[in-house]
C-alpha positions as CSV (number, residue, x, y, z in Angstrom):
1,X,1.8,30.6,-24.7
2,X,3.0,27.5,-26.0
3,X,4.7,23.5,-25.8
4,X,8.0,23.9,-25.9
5,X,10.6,21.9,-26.3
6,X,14.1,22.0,-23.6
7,X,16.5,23.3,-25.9
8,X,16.0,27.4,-24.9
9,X,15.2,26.5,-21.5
10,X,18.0,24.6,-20.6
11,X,20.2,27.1,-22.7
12,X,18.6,30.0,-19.9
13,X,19.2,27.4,-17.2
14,X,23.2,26.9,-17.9
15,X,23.9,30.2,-18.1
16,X,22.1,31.3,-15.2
17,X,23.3,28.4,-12.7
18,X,20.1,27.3,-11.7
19,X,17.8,24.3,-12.9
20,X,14.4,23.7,-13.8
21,X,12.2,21.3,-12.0
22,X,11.1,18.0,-13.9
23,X,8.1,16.9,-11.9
24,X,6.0,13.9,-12.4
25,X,2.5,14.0,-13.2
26,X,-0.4,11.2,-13.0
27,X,-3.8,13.2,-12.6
28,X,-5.1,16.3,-12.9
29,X,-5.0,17.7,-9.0
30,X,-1.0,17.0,-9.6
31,X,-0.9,19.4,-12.9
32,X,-2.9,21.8,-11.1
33,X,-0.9,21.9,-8.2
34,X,2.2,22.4,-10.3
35,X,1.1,25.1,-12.5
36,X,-0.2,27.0,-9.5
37,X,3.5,26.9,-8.2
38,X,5.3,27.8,-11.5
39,X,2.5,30.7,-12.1
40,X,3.3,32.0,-8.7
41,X,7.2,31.6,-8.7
42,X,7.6,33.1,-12.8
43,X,9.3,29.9,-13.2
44,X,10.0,27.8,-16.3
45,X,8.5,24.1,-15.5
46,X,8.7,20.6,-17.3
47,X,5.8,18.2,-16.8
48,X,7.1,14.4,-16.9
49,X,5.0,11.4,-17.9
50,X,6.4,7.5,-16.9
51,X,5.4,4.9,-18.8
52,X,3.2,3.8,-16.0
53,X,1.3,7.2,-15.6
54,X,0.7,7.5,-19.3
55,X,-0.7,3.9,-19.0
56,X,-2.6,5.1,-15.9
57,X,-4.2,8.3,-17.0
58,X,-4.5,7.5,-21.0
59,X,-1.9,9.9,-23.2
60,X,-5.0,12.2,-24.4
61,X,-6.0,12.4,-20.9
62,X,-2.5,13.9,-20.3
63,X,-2.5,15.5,-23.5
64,X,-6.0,17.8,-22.7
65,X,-4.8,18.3,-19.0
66,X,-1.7,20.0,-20.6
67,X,-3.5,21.7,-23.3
68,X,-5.9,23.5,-20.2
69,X,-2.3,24.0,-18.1
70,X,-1.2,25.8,-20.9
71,X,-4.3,28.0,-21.3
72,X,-5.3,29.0,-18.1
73,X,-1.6,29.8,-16.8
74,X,-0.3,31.4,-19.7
75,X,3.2,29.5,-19.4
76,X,4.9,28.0,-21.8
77,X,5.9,23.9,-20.6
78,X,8.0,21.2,-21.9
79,X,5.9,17.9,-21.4
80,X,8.6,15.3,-21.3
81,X,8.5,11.4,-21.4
82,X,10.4,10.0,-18.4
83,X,12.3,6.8,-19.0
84,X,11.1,5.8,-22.0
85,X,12.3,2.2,-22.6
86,X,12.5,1.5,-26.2
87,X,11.8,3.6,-29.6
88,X,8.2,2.8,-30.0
89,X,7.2,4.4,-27.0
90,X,9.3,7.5,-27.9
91,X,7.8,7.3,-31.4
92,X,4.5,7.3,-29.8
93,X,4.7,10.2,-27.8
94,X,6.3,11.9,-30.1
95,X,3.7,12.0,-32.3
96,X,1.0,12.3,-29.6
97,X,2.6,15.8,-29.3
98,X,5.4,15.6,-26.5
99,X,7.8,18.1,-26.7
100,X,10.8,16.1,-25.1
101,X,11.5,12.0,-24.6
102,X,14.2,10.7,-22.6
103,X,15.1,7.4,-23.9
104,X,16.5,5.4,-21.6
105,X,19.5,3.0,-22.9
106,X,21.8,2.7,-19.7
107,X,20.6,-1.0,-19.5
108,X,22.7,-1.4,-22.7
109,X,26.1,-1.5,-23.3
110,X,27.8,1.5,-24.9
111,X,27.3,0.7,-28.1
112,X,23.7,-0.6,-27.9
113,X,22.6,2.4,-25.9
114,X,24.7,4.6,-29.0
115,X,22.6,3.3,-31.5
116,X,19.2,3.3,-29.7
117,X,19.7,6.9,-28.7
118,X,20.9,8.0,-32.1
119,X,17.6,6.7,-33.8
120,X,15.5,8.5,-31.5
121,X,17.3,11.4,-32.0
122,X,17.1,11.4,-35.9
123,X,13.2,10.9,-35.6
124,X,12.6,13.5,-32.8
125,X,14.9,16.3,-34.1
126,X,12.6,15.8,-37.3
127,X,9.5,16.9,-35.6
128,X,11.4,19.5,-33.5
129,X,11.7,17.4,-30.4
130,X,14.5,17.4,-27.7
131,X,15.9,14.0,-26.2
132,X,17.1,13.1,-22.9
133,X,19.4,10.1,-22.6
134,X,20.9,8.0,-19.9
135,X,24.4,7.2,-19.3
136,X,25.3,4.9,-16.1
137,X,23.1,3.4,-14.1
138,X,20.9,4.7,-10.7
139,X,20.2,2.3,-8.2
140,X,16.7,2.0,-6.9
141,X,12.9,1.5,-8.0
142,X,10.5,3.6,-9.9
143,X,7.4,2.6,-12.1
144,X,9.6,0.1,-14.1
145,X,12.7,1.6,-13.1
146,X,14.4,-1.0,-10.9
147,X,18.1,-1.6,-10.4
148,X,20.0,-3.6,-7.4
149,X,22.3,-1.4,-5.7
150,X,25.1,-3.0,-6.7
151,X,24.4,-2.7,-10.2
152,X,24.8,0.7,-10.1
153,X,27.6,2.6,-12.1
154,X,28.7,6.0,-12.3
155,X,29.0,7.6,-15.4
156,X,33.0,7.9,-16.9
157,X,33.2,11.6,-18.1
158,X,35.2,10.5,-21.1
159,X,32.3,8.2,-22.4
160,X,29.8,10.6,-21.6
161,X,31.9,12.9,-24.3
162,X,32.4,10.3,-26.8
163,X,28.1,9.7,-25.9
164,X,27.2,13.0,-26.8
165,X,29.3,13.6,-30.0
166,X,28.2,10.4,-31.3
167,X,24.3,10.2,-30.8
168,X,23.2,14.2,-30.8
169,X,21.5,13.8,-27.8
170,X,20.0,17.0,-26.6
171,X,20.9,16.8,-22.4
172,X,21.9,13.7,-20.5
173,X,21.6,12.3,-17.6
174,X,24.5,11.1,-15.3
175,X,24.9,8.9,-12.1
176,X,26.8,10.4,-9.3
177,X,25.4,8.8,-6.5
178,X,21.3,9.7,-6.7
179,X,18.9,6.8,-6.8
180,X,15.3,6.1,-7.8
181,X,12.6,6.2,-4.9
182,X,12.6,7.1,-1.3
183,X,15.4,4.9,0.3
184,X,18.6,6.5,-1.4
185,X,21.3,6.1,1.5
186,X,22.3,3.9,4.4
187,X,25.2,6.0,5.6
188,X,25.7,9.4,5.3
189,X,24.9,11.1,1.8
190,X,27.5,11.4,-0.9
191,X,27.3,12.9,-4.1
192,X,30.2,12.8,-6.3
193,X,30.8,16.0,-7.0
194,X,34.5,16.0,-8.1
195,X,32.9,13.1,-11.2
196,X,30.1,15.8,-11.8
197,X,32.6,19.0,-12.4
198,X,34.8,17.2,-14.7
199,X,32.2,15.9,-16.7
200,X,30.6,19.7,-17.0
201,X,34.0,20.6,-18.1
202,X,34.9,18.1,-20.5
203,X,31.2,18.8,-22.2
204,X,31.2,22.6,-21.8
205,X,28.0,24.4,-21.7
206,X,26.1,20.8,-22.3
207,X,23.0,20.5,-20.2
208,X,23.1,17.6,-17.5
209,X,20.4,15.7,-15.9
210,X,19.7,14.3,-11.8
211,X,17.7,11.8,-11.5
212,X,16.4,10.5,-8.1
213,X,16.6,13.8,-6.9
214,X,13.9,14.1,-4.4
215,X,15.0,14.8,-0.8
216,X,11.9,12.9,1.2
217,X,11.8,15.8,3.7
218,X,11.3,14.0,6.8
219,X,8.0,16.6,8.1
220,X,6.0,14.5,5.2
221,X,7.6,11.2,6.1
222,X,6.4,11.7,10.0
223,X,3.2,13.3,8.8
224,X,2.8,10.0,6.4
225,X,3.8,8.1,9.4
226,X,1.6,10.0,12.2
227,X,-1.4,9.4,9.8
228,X,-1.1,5.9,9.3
229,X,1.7,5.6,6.1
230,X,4.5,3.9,7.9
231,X,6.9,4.8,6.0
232,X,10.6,3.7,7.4
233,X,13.8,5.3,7.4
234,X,13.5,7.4,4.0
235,X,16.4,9.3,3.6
236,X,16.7,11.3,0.2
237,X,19.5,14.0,-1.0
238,X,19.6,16.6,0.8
239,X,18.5,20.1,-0.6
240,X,22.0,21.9,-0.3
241,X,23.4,19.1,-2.6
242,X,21.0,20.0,-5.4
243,X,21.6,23.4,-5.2
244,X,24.8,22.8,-5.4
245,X,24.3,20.5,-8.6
246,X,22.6,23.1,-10.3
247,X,25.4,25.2,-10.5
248,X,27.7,22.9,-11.8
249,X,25.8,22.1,-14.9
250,X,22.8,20.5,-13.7
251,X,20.0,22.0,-16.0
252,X,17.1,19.5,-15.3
253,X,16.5,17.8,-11.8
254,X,13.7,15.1,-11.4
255,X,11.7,15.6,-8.8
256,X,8.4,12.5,-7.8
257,X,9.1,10.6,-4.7
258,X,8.4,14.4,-2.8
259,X,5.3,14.5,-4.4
260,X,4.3,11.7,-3.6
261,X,4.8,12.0,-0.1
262,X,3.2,15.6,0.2
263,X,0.0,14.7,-1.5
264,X,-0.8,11.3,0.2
265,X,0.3,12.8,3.6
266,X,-2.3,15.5,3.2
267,X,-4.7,13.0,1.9
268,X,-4.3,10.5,4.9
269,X,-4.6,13.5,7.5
270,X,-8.1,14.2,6.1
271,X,-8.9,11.1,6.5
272,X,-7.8,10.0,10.0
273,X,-9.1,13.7,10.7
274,X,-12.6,13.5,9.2
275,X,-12.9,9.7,8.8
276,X,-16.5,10.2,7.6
277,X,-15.4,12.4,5.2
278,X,-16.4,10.7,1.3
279,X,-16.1,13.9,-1.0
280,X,-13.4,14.0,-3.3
281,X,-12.8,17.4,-3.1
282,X,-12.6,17.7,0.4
283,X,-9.5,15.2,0.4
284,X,-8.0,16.2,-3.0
285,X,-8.2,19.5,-2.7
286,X,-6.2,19.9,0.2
287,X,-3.5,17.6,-1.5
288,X,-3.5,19.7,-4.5
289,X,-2.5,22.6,-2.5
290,X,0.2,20.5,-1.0
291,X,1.7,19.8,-4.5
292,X,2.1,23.6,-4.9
293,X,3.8,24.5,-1.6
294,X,6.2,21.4,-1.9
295,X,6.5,22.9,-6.3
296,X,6.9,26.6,-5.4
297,X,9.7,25.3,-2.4
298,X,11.3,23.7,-4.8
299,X,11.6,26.0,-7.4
300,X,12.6,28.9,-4.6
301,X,14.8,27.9,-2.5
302,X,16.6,24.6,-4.1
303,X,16.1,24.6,-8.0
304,X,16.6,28.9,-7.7
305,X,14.3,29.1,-10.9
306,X,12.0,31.2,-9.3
307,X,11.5,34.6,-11.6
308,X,13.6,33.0,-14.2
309,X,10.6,32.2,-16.7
């Protein structure tokens, strides 16, 4: 099988009413943990790359690991820049052989963030590559992601259309209420779903995007806790409310701060467990199989991509 780029997927994804899991990847017990979960579920699966974790593992590090996904799996993957900040770093993984970049212009104003897109576009669809872009602004902090809450804005369905028409994009993604990280609500959790409905209708059959979408179940918060993590009143979207977003034109849901939580949970209970404990692959290994059971739950009973590959 092969690198693919989003277009077919996404195309699958739409019509069916479901999405595909975007999951972030830094090191190889993360790839492995994912590809277990997609080869077990028949799903399709994208592989997403920060700045920061291409910076962190070295792109042909990345590169190799997805090359030996591929192979022993069998499945065909989209690996896919996440939040890429400007065109050079597009440009660069482009032509280090990613199959999708998302560049990230909602910093910009509408015009600015028109014209950045549109040039990544041009060069992308040259080399057969999809691109993501971003219109409004999430709230919260990832990598070098970070925006005050009340800078946040919620994307206006009629620029979104005029977005679109004018730059070639491939999907976008749109603020309705998500936000980077693990603290995403104070109150009770809102998603605006009546903004997300017109906008799938005014752009008919175009593939969205969620962002912040991870829903920091609160068994790995207590477990992160329990073991030593501390980690405070997390509160993430809750699964029924992505479910619900894939079938209103959500084709692509982000999905890191879970990970995150599942694999260093695991990691910390070896450790507080086994405190002598010094082999990698005693604490790793363990992780890695967290990965897949939090991948394959995803996939199964929120994304509902499971036997859609």
């Amino acid at each position: 099988m092969a690198l693919v780029n989003s277009r077919e997927m996404f195309k699958k994804a739409y019509e069916g009413n479901y999405a595909v899991g975007a999951f972030n990847v830094n090191n190889m017990e993360i790839v492995q943990g994912i590809m277990a979960a997609a080869q077990q579920e028949n799903a399709p699966v994208i592989l997403q790359v920060s700045a920061g974790a291409r910076k962190y593992a070295s792109p042909i590090y990345l590169r190799k690991l997805v090359e030996a996904a591929i192979e022993e799996t069998g499945l065909d993957l989209v690996l896919h820049l996440d939040h890429g900040e400007d065109f050079e770093i597009c440009k660069a993984c482009i032509d280090d052989g990613f199959s999708s970049v998302m560049i990230d212009g909602s910093r910009f104003p509408l015009e600015e963030n028109i014209a950045l897109t549109k040039k990544v576009v041009e060069y992308a669809h040259d080399k057969g590559v999809t691109v993501e872009a971003e219109l409004g602004k999430l709230a919260g902090v990832e990598d070098a992601v970070k925006v005050a809450a009340k800078d946040a804005t919620y994307t206006d369905p009629d620029e979104a259309v005029e977005f679109v028409e004018r730059t070639g994009v491939d999907s976008l993604a749109i603020a309705i209420g998500t936000s980077h990280g693990a603290y995403k609500f104070t109150g009770d959790p809102t998603l605006d779903f009546d903004r997300l409905a017109t906008i799938t209708e005014k752009l008919k059959g175009f593939p969205l995007v969620l962002h912040g979408a991870s829903s920091v179940p609160q068994e790995f918060v207590e477990l992160n806790n329990k073991y030593g993590g501390q980690i405070p009143g997390a509160q993430g979207v809750p699964e029924s409310m992505l479910s619900q977003a894939a079938k209103l034109g959500v084709c692509k849901i982000n999905i890191d701060t879970d990970l995150r939580l599942a694999l260093t949970a695991s990691i910390r209970k070896t450790f507080v467990e086994s405190p002598a404990e010094f082999d990698p692959r005693k604490y790793l290994g363990p992780g890695r199989d967290a990965i897949r059971d939090m991948v394959a739950h995803k996939m199964r009973n929120v994304l509902g991509c499971s036997g859609k590959k």
